[in-house]
N, CA, C and O atoms as CSV, one atom per row, in Angstrom:
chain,resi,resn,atom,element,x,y,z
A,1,UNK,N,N,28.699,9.925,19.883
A,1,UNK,CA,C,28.677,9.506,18.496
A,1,UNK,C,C,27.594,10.305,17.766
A,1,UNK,O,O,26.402,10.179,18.050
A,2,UNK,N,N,27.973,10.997,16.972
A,2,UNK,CA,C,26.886,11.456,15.946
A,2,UNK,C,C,25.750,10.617,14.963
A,2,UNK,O,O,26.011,9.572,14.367
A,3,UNK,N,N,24.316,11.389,14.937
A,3,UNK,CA,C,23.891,10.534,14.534
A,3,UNK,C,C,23.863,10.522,13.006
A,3,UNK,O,O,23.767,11.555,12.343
A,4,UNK,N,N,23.981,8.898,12.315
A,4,UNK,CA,C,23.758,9.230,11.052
A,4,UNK,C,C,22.335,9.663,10.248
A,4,UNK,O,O,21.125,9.682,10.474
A,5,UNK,N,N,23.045,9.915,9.431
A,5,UNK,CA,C,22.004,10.851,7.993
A,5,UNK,C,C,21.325,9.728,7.411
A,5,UNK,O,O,21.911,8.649,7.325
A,6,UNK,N,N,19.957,9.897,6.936
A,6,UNK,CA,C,18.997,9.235,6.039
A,6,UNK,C,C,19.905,9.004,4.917
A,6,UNK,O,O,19.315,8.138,4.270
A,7,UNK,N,N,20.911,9.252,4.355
A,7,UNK,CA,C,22.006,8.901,3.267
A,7,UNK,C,C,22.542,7.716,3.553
A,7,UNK,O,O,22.536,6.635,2.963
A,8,UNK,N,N,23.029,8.108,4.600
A,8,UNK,CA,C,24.493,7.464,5.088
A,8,UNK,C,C,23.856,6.015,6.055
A,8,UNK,O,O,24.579,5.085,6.413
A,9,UNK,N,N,22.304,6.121,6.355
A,9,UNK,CA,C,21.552,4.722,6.883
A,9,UNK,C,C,21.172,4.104,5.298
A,9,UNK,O,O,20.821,2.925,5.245
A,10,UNK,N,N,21.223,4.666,4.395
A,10,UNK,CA,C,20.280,3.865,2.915
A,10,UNK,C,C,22.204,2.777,2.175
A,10,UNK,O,O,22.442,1.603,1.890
A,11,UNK,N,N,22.887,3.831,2.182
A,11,UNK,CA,C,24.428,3.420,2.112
A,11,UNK,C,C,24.695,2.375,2.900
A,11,UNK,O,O,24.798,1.348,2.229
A,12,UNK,N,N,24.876,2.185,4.234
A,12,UNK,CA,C,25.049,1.081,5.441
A,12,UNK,C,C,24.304,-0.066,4.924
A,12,UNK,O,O,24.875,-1.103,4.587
A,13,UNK,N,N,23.043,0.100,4.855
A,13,UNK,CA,C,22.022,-0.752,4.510
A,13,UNK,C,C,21.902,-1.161,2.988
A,13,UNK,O,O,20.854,-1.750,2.725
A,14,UNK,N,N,22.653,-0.990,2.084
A,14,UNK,CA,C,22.995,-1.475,0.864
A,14,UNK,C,C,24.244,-2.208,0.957
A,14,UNK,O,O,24.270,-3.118,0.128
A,15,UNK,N,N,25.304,-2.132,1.685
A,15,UNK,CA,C,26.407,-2.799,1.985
A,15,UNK,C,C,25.973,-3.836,2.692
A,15,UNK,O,O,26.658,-4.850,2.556
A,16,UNK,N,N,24.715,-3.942,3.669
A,16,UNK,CA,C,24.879,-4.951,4.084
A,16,UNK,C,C,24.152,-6.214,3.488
A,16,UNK,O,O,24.102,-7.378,3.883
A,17,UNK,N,N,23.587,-5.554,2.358
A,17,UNK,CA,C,22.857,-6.294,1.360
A,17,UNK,C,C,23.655,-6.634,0.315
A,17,UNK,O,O,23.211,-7.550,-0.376
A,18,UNK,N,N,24.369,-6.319,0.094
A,18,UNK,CA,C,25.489,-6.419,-0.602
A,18,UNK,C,C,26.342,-7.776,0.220
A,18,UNK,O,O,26.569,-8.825,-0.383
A,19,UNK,N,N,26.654,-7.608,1.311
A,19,UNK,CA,C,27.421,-8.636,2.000
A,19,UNK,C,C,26.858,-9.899,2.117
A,19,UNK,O,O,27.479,-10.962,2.138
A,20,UNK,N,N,25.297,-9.694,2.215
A,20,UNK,CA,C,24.136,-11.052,2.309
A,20,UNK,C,C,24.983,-11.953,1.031
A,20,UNK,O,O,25.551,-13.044,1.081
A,21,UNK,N,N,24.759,-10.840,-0.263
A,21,UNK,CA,C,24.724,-11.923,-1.216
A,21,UNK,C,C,25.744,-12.624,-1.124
A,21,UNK,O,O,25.706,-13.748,-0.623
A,22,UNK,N,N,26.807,-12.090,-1.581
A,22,UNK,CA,C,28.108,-12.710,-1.303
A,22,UNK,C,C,28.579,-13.695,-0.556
A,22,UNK,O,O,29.635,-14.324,-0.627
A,23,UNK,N,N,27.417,-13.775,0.378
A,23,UNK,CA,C,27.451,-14.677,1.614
A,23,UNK,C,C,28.509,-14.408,2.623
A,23,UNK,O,O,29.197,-15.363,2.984
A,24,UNK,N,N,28.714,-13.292,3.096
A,24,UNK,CA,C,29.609,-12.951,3.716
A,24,UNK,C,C,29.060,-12.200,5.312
A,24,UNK,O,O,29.637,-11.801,6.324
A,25,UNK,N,N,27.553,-12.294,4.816
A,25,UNK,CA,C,26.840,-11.893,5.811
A,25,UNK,C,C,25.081,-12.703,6.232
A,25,UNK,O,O,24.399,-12.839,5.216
A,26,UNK,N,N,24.584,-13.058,7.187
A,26,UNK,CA,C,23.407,-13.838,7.239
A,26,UNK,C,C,22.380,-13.027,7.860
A,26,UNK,O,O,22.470,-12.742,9.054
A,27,UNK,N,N,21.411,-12.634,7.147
A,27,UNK,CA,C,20.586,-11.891,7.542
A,27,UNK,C,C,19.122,-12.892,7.692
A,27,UNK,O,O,18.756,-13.921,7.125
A,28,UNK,N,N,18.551,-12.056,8.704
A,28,UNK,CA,C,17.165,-12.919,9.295
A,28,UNK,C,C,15.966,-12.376,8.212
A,28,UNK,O,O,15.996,-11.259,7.695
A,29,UNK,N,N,14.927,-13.370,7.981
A,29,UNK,CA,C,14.179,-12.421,6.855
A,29,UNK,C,C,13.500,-13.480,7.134
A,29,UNK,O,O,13.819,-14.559,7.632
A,30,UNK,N,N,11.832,-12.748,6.491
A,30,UNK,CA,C,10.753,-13.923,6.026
A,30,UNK,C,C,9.844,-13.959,5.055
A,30,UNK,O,O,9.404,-12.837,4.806
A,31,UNK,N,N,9.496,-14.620,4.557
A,31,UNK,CA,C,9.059,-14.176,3.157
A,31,UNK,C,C,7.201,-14.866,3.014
A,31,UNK,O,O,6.736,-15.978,2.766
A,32,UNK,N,N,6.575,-13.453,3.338
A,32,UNK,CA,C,5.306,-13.733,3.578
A,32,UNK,C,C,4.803,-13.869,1.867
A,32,UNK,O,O,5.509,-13.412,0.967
A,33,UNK,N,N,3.471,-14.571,1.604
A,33,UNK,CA,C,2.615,-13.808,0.533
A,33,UNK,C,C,1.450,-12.881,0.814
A,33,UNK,O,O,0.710,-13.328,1.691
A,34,UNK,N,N,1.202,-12.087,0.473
A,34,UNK,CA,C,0.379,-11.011,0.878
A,34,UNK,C,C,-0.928,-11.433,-0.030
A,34,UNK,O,O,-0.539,-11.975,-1.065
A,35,UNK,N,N,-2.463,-11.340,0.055
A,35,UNK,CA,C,-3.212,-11.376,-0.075
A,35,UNK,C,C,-3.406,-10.319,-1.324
A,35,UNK,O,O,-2.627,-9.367,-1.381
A,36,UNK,N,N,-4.492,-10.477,-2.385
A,36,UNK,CA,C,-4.449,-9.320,-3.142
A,36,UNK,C,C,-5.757,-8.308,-2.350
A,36,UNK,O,O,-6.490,-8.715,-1.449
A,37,UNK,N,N,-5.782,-7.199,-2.846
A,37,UNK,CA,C,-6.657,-6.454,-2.310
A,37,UNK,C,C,-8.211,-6.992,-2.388
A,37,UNK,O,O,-8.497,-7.804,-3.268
A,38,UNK,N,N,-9.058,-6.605,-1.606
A,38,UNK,CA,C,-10.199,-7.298,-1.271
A,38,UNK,C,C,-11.117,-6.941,-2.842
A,38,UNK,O,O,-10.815,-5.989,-3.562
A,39,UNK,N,N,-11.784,-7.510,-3.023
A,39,UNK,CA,C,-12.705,-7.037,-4.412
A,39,UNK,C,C,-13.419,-5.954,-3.978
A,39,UNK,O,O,-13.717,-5.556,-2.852
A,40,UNK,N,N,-13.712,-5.415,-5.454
A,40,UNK,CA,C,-14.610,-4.272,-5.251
A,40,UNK,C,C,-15.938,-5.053,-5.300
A,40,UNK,O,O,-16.025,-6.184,-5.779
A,41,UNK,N,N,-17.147,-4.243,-4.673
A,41,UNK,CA,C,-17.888,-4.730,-4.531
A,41,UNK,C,C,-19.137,-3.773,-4.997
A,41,UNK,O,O,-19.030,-2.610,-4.606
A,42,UNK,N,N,-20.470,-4.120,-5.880
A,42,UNK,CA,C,-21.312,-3.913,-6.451
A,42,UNK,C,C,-22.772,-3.297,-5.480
A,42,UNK,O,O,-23.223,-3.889,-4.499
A,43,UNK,N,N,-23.153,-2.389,-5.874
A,43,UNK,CA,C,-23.879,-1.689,-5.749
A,43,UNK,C,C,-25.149,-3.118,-5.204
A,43,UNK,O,O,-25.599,-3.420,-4.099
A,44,UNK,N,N,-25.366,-3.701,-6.615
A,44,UNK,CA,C,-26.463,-5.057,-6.458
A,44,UNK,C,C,-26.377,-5.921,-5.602
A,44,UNK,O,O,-27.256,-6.468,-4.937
A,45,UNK,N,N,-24.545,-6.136,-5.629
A,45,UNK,CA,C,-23.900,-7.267,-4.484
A,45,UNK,C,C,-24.085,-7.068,-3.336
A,45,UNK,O,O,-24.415,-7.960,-2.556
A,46,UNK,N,N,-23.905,-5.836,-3.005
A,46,UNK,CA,C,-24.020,-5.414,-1.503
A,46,UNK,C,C,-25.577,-5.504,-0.980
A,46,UNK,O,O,-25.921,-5.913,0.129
A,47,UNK,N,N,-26.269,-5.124,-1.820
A,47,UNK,CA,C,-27.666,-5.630,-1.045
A,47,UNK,C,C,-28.296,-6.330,-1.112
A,47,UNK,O,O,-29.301,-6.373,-0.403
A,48,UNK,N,N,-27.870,-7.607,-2.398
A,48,UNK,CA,C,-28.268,-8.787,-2.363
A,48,UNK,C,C,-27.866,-9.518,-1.083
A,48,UNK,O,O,-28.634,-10.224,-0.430
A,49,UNK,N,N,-26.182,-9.201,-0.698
A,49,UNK,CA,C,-25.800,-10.220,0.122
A,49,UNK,C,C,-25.843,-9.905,1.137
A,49,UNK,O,O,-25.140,-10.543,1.921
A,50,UNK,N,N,-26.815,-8.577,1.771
A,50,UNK,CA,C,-27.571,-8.127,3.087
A,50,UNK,C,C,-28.737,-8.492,3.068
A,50,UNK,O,O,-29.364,-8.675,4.111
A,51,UNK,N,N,-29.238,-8.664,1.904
A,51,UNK,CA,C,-31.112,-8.759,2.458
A,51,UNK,C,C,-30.987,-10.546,2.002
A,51,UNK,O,O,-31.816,-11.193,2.641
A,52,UNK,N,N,-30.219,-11.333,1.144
A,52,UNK,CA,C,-30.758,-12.701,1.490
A,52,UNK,C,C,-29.880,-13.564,1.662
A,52,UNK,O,O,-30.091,-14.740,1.367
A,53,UNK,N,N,-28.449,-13.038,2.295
A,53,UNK,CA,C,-27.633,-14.115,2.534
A,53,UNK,C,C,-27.853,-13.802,4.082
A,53,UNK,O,O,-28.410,-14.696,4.718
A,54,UNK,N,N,-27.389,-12.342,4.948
A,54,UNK,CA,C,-27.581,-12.116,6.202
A,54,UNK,C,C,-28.656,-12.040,6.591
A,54,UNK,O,O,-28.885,-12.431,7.736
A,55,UNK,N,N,-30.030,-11.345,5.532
A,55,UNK,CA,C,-31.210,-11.194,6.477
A,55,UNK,C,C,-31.146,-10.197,6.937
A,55,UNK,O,O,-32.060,-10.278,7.758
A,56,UNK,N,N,-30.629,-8.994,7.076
A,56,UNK,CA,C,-30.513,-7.839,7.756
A,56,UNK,C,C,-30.937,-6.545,7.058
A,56,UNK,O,O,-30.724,-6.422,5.851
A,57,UNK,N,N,-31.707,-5.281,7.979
A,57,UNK,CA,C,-31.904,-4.506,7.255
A,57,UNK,C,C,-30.612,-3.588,6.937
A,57,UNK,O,O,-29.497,-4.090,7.075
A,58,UNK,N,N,-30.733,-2.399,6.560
A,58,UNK,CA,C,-29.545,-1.540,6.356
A,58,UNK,C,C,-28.611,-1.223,7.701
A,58,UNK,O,O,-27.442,-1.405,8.041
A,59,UNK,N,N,-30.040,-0.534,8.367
A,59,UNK,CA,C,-29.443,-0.788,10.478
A,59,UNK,C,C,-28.475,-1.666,10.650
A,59,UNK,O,O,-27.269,-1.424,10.702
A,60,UNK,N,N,-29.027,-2.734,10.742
A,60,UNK,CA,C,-28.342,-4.035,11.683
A,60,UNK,C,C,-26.794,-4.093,10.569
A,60,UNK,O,O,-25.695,-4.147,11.122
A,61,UNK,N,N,-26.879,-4.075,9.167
A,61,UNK,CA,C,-25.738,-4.166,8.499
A,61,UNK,C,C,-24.906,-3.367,8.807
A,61,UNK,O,O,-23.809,-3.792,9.171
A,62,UNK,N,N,-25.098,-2.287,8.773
A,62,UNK,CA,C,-24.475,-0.996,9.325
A,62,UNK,C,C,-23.465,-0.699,10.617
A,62,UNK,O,O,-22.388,-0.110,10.707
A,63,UNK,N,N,-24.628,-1.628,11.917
A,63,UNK,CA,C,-23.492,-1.857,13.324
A,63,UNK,C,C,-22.984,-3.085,13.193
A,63,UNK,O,O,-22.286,-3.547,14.096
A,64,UNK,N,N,-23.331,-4.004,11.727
A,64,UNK,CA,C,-22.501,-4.917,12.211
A,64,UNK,C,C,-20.994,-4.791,11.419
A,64,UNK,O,O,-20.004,-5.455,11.722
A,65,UNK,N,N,-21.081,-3.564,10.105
A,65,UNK,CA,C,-19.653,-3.186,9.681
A,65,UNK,C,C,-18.995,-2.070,10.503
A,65,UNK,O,O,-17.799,-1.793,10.414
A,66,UNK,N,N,-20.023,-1.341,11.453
A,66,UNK,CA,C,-19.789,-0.596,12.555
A,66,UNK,C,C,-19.656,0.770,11.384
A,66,UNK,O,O,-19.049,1.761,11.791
A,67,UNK,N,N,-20.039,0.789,10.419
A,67,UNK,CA,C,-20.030,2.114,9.476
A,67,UNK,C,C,-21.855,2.796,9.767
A,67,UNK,O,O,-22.732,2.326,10.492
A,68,UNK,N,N,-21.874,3.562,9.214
A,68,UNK,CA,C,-23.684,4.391,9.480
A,68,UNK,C,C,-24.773,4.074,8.492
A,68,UNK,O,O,-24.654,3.557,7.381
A,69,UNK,N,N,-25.548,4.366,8.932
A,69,UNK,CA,C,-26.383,3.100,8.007
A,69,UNK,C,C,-26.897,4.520,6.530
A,69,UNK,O,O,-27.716,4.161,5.684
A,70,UNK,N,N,-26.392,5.758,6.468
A,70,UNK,CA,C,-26.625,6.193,5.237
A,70,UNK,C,C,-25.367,6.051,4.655
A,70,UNK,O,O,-25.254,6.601,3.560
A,71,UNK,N,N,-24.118,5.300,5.207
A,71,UNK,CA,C,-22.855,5.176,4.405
A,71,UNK,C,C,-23.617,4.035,4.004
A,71,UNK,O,O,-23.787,4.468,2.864
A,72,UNK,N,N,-24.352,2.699,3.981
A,72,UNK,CA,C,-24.728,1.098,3.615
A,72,UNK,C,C,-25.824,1.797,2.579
A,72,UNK,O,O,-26.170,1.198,1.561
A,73,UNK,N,N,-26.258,2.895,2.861
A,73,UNK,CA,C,-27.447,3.345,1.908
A,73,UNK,C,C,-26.531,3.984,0.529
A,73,UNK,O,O,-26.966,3.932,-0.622
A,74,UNK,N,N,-25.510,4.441,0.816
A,74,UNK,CA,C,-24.706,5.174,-0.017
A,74,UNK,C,C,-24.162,3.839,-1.326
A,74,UNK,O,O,-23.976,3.841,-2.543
A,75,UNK,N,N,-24.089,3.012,-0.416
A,75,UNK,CA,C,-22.948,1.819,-1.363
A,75,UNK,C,C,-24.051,1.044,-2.009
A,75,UNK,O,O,-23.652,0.589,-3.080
A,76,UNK,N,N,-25.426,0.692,-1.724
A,76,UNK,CA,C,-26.336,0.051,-2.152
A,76,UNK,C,C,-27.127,0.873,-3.334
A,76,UNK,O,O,-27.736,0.322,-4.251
A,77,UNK,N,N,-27.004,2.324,-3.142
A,77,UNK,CA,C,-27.329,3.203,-4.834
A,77,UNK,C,C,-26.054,3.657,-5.654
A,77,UNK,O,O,-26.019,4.362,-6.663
A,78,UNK,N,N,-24.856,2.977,-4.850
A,78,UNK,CA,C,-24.115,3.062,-5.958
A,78,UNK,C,C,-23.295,4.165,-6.114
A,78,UNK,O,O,-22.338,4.347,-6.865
A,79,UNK,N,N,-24.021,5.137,-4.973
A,79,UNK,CA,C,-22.764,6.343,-4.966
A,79,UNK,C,C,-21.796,6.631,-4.207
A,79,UNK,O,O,-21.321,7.762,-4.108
A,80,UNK,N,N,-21.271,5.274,-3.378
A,80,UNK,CA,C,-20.230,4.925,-3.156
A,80,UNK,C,C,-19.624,3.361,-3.084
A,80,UNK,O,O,-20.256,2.528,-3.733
A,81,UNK,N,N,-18.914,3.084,-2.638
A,81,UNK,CA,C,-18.335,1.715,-2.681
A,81,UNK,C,C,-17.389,1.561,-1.297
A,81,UNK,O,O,-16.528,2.303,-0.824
A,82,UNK,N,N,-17.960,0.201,-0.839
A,82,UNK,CA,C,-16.827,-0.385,0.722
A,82,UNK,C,C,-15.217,-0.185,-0.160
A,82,UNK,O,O,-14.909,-0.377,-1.336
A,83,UNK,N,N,-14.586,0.194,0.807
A,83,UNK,CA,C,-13.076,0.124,0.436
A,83,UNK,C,C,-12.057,0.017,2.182
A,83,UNK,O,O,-12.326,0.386,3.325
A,84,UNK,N,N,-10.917,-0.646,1.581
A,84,UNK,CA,C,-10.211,-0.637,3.239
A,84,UNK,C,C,-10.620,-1.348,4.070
A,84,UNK,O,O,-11.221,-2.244,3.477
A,85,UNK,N,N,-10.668,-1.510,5.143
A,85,UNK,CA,C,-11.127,-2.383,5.876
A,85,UNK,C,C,-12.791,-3.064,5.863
A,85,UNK,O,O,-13.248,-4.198,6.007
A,86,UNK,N,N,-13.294,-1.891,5.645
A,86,UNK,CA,C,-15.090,-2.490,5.297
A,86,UNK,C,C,-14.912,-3.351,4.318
A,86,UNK,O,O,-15.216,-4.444,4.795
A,87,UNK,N,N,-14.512,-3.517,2.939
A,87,UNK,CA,C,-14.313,-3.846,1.790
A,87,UNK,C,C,-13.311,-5.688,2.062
A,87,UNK,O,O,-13.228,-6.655,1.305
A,88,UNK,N,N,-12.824,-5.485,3.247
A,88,UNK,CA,C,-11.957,-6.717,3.916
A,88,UNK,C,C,-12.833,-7.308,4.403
A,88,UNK,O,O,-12.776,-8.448,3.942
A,89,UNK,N,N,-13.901,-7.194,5.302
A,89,UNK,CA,C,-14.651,-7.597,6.087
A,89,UNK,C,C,-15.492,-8.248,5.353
A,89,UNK,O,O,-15.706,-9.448,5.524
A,90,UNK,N,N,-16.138,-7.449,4.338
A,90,UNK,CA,C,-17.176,-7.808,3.482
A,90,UNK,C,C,-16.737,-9.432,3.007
A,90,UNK,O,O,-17.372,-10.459,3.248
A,91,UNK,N,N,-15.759,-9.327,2.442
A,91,UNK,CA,C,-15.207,-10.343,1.715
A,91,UNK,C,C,-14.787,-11.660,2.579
A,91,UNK,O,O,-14.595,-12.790,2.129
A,92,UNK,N,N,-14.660,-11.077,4.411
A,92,UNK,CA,C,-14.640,-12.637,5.008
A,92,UNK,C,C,-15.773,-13.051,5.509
A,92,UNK,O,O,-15.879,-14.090,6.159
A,93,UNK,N,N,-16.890,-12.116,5.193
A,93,UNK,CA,C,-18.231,-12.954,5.508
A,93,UNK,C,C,-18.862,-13.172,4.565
A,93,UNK,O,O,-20.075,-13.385,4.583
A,94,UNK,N,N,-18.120,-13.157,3.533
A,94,UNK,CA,C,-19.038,-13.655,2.024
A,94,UNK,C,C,-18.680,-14.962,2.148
A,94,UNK,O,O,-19.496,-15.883,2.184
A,95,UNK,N,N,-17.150,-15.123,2.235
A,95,UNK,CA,C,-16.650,-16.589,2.335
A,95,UNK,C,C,-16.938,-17.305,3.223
A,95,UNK,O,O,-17.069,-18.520,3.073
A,96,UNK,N,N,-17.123,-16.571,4.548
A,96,UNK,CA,C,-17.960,-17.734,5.609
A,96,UNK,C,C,-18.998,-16.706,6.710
A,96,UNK,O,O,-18.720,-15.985,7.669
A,97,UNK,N,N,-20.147,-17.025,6.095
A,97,UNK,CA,C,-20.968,-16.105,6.700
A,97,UNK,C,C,-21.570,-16.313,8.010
A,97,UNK,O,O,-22.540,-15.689,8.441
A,98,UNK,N,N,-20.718,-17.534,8.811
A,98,UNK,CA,C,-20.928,-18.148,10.192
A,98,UNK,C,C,-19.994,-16.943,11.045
A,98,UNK,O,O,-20.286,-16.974,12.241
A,99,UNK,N,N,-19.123,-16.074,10.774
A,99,UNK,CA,C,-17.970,-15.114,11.394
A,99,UNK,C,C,-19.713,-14.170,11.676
A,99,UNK,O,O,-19.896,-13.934,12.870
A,100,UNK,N,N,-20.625,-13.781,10.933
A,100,UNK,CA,C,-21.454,-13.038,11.250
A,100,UNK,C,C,-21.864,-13.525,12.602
A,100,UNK,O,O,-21.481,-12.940,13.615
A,101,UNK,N,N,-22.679,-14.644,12.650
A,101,UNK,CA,C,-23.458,-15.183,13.489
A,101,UNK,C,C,-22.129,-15.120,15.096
A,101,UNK,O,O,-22.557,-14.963,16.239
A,102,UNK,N,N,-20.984,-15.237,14.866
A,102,UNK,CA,C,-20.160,-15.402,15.865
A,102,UNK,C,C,-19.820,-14.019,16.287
A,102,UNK,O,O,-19.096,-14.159,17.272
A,103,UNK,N,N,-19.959,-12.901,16.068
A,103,UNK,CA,C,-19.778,-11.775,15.974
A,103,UNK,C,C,-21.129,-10.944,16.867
A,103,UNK,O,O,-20.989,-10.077,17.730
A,104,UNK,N,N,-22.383,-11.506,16.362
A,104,UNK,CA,C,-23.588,-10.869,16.923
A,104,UNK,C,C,-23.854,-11.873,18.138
A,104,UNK,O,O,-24.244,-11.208,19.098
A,105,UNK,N,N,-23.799,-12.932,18.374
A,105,UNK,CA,C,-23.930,-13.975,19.435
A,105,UNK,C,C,-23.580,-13.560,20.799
A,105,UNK,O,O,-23.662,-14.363,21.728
């Protein structure tokens, strides 16, 4: 059997969406909500919420986002910003800053 074309799979796969509606076909699906992207986060924020929510110097912040501690120096003057996964992280130990303590323990 030959294989089909990126055309001819987008075609298949509109017919069979096509057949869903109609109800002529039952397709499995799930319908998540996705989170919005993590906030950006502030030059001030970031080292307020290292030096008096964690207590930590730039070091210890650094292995504990596992990034280098002149990237934590970078985001704290502002000439860069957490994004992507650092920027995720940040934001679940703002909300519960006990994930820290469970993390270094």
């Amino acid at each position: 059997m030959a294989k089909k074309t990126v055309e001819q799979e987008l075609i298949d796969g509109l017919h069979e969406v096509l057949d869903h509606k109609r109800g002529k076909k039952k397709m499995r699906g799930r319908l998540r909500e996705l989170p919005p992207p993590a906030p950006e986060w502030s030059a001030k924020k970031i080292k307020q919420f290292r030096e008096q929510t964690l207590d930590m110097s730039q070091t210890e912040f650094a292995a504990l986002l596992n990034v280098k501690a002149p990237t934590v120096r970078a985001w704290e003057q502002g000439h860069n910003v957490p994004s992507g996964a650092a920027a995720r992280l940040l934001e679940a130990f703002e909300k519960d800053p006990l994930l820290v303590q469970k993390l270094i323990a």
